[in-house]
N, C-alpha and C positions, 0 to 999 in steps of 0.2 A: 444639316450641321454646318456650322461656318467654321472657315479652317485661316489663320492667319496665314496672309502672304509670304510672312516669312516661314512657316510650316510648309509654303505651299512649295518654296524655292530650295529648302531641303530635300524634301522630297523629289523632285524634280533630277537637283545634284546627283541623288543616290541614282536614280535610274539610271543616267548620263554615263557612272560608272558600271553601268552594267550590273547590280545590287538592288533590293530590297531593303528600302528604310528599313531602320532600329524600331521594330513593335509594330508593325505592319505585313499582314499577307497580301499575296495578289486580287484574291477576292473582295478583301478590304480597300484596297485601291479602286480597283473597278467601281465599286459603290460609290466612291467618294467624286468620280470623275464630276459630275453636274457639280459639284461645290467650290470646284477651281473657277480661279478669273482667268481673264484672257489678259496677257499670251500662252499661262502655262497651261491650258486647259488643251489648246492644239498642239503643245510636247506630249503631254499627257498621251494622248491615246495612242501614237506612234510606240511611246517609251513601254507601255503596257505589250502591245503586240510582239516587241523585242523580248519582253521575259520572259513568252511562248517557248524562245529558239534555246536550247541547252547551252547554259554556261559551259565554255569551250568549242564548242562547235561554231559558233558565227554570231553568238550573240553581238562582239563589237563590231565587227563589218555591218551587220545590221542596224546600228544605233547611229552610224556614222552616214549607210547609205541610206536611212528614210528618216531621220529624221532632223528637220532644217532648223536648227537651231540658231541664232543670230548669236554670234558672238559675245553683244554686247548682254543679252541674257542670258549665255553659258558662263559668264564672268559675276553676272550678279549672284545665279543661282551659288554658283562656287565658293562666293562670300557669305551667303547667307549661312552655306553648311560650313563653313571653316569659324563662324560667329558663336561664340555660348551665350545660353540666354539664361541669364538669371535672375531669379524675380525675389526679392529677399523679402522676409518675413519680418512683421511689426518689430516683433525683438530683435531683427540685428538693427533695426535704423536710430541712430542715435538724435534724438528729439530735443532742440533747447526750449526749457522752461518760459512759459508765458511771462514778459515783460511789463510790466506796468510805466508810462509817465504818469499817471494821477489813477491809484488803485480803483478799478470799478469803474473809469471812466474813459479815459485815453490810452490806451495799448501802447509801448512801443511795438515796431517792426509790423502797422496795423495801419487801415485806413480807419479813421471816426470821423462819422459825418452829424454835422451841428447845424438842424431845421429850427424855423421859426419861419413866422411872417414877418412880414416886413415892418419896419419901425420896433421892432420887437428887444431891441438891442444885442443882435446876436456877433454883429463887428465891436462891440463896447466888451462883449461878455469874452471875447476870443482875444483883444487886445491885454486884458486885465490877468485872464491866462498866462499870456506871453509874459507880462509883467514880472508876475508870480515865478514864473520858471527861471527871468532873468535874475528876479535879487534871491532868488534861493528861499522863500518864504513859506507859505501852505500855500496850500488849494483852498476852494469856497469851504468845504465840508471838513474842516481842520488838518488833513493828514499833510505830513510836511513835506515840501518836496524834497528828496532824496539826495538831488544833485543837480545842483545850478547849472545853469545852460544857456544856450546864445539860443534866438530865432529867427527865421525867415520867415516873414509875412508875405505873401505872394499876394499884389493890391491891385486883382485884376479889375476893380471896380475905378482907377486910376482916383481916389483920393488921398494922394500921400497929405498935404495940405492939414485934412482932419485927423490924420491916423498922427501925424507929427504934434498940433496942439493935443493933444487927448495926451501921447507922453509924456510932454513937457510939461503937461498938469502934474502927473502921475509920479513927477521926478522918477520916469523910468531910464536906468541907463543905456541911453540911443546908442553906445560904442557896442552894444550886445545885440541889438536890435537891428535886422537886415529889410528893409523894406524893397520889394521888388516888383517896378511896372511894368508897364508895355515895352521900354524900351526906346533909344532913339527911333524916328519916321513907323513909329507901328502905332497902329490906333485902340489894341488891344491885347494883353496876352493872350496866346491863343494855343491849349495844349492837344488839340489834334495837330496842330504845325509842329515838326521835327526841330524845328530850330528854337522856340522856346521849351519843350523839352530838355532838348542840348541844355538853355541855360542853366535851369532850374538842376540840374543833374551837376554842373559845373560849379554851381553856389554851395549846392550841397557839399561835395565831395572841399571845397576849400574851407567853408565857414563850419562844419560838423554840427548842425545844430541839434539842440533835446525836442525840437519844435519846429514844425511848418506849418502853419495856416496858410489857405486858399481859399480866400476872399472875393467873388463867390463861384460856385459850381458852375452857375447859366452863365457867368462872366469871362469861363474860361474854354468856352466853346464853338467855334460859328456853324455847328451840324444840329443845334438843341440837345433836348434831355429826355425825349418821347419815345426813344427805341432802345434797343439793346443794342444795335450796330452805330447810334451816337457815342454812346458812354464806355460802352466797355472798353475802348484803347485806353483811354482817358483812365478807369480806373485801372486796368492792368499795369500801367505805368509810375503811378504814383502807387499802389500797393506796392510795386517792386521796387521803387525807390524807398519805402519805408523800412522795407525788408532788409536793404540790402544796408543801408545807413543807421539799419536802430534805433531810428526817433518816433516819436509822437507824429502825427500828419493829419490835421483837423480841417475837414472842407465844410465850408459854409453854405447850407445850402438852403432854398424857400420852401414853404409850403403850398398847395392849392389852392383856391381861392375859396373862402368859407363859401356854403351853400348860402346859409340864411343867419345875417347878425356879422358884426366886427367889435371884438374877437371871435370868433366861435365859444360856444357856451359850454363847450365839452372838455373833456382830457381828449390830448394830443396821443393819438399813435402814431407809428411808423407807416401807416399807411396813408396818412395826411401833406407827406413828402411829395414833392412835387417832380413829375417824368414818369420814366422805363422805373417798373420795380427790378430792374436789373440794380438800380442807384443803391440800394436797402440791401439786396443781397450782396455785393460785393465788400459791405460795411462790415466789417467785425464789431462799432458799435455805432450807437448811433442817440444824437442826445436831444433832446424837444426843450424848446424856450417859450412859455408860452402866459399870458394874461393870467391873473385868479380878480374875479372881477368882489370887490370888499362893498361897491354899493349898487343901491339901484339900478343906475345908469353904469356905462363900462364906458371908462375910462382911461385912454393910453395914460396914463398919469399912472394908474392901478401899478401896484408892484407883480412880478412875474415870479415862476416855481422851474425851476429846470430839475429834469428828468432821464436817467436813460433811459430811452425807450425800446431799443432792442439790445441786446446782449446774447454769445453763446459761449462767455468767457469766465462768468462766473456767475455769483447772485447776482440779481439787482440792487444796485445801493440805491436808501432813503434818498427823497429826490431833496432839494435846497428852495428854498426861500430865496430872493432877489429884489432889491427895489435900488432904485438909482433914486438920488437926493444931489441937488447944485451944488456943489463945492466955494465955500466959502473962498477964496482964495481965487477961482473964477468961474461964475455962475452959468457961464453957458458950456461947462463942462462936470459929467456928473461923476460923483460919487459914487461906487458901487459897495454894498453890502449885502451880505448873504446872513441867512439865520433860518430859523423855523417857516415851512411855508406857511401861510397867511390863512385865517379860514375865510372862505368864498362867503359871498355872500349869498343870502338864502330867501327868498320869496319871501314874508310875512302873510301867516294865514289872518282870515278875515276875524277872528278874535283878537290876534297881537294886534292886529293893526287899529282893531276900536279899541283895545285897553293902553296902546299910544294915544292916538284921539281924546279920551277921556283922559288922560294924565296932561294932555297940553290944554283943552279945554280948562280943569280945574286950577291950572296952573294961570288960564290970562286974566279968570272969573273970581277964582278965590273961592267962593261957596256957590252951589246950584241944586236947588232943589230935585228931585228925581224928575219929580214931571218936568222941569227944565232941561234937565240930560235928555231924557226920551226924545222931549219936539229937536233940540240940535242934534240930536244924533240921525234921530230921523231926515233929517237935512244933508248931513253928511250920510249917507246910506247906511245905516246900523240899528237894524230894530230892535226893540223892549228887550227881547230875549238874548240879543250877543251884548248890549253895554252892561245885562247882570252878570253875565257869565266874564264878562269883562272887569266887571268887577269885583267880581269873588280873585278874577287872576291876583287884581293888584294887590289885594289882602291885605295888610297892614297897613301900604301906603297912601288907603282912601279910608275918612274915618267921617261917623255921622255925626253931625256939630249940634241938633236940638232932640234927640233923642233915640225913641220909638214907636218905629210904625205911628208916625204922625204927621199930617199934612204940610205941617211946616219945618219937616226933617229937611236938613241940608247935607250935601257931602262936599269933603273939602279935603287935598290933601295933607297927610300929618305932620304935624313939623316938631314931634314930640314921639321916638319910638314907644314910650310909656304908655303915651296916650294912644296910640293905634293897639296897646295892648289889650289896653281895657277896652276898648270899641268890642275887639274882635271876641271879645268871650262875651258881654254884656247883650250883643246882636251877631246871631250866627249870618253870615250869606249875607247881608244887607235884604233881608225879605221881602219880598215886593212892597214895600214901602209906597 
């Protein structure tokens, strides 16, 4: 049985005066002896032998002459019994209600951490954020912000330079907007150092902000992100600064490096996150930016879908749509829009892909014979059998120009839905012609 030490120092107390703990007999003691620590395990036995002797008879001369107690833990024992312990039940503790900065997404009095890979625009998507919070506007996903707010962007990657053009695109109000670097003679913020802490604790508490991004997680560390004894101060501190300030607190943070392919081809989990999964656990949520690749080839160009990807704070909200487009007004700064995510793009089986083939072919030829489809198809990899079945796909939009089942049938695409009308009931399938 394990017995807390402050159980153990009660008990202790009690002997001291010559008594037997509250719900305790001497037999029950005795037993309990091997479950004490030391030092009270060597009072222990003396203190037992004294409740041998009959109260009034010499039990205190007894207590006094065997057994050696150190002062400074007849003093502690003495507090511990003089201490009530009260352990309160779920209903008395008064709980405040989960706060929202952007419902479903960013918690106040919360840490949310914001992965993606790199080039992924996850400093564009956190600034456009801040924007929104500043002029009081929506979020990506329409809901409006609640209550307009100042920010602190903590720009441990030191590019004040981009994060300032990208405002001034933005016609974001900069008198809201707190940008915070290294600092004079530091070559980096660094929140395992006490003294950027300090600041960032200092900015908070003057500027009050709805908002802090921390631009980025590896940026703000010289111990890494691979253990639980890197990060966890690091999060303990900024959770408690969120807590204790009531803002939003958004860290930026990378993903792994893809096995095989850039972007990776897959949907992003939270396990994609990059370090200690201590990172993931101390997130209350946590959001993925990630590629939805529209063609063939993948394309940082491709528009992106953000996601939460973990939550234990409410549902999951539907994830967003994102694509950056140049801003007329200055091209080397983008445009961010949000809406529906984008549908991925999807393999073409080897049917689509000949009844593509056969739509561009008739398209450069005008008219070609069957046995002319077969030899170029055959050329192009597509036998007899998928440019029919290819063509049954296109249905109306391939129609036969001299008849029936005749060797000098042509097909050609229709350029009269009338006429593809009357093809398709006059000649079922195009029949092996």
């Amino acid at each position: 049985m394990l017995i807390p030490r402050s159980l153990q120092c009660r008990i202790i107390a009690a002997l001291l005066n010559g008594r037997l703990p509250e719900g305790y007999t001497l037999e029950q003691l005795e037993r309990l002896y091997f479950t004490f620590d030391e030092p009270w395990r060597n009072y222990l036995g003396p203190l037992l032998d004294a409740m041998q002797v009959p109260d009034g008879v010499g039990r205190s001369s007894f207590i006094a002459s065997y057994v050696n107690i150190t002062p400074e833990h007849r003093e502690l024992a003495c507090q511990e019994a003089e201490r009530t312990l009260h352990i309160p039940a779920m209903q008395e503790l008064v709980l405040p209600e989960i706060e929202w900065l952007w419902q479903g997404w960013i918690p106040r009095g919360m840490l949310t951490l914001f992965g993606a890979m790199p080039s992924a625009g996850k400093s564009y998507v956190a600034l456009d954020l801040a924007r929104r919070v500043i002029a009081g506007t929506t979020f990506p996903d329409g809901t409006p912000v609640e209550e307009r707010g100042k920010v602190i962007y903590v720009d441990a990657e030191n590019t004040p330079h981009i994060i300032n053009r990208r405002a001034m695109s933005w016609e974001v109000d900069r008198s809201q907007l707190y940008l915070m670097g290294p600092g004079q003679r530091r070559l980096m913020v660094d929140f395992t150092d006490g003294h950027d802490q300090d600041r960032l604790v200092e900015w908070t508490w003057a500027v009050r902000p709805a908002l802090i991004v921390v631009d980025s997680l590896s940026s703000v560390s010289t111990r890494g992100e691979n253990s639980v004894e890197e990060v966890r101060d690091i999060f303990i501190f900024l959770n408690r600064l969120a807590l204790e300030y009531g803002c939003g607190l958004l860290v930026i943070h990378h993903l792994r490096k893809p096995g095989a392919g850039f972007p990776p081809p897959r949907a992003l989990t939270f396990h994609d996150l990059r370090g200690s999964s201590h990172i993931t656990t101390m997130s209350r949520s946590v959001i993925g930016l990630h590629w939805v690749r529209t063609g063939p080839r993948a394309d940082l160009n491709d528009p992106r879908r953000m996601d939460v990807l973990k939550t234990n704070l409410c549902r999951y909200p539907a994830g967003i749509g994102v694509t950056f487009q140049p801003m007329e007004e200055d091209p080397q700064v983008a445009e961010i829009r949000y809406g529906p995510i984008p549908r991925s793009y999807q393999q073409p089986t080897k049917q689509e892909a000949c009844a593509r083939w056969l739509s561009e072919a008739l398209e450069e030829h005008g008219t070609l014979t069957p046995a002319e489809v077969v030899a170029k198809g055959a050329k192009a990899g597509f036998s007899r059998a998928t440019l029919y079945r290819a063509r049954r796909q296109l249905g109306q939009q391939v129609v036969v120009t001299r008849g029936k089942c005749r060797a000098e049938d042509e097909w050609a695409l229709t350029r009269d839905p009338e006429e593809g009308n009357h093809q398709s009931e006059s000649r079922k399938d195009g029949d092996d012609a």
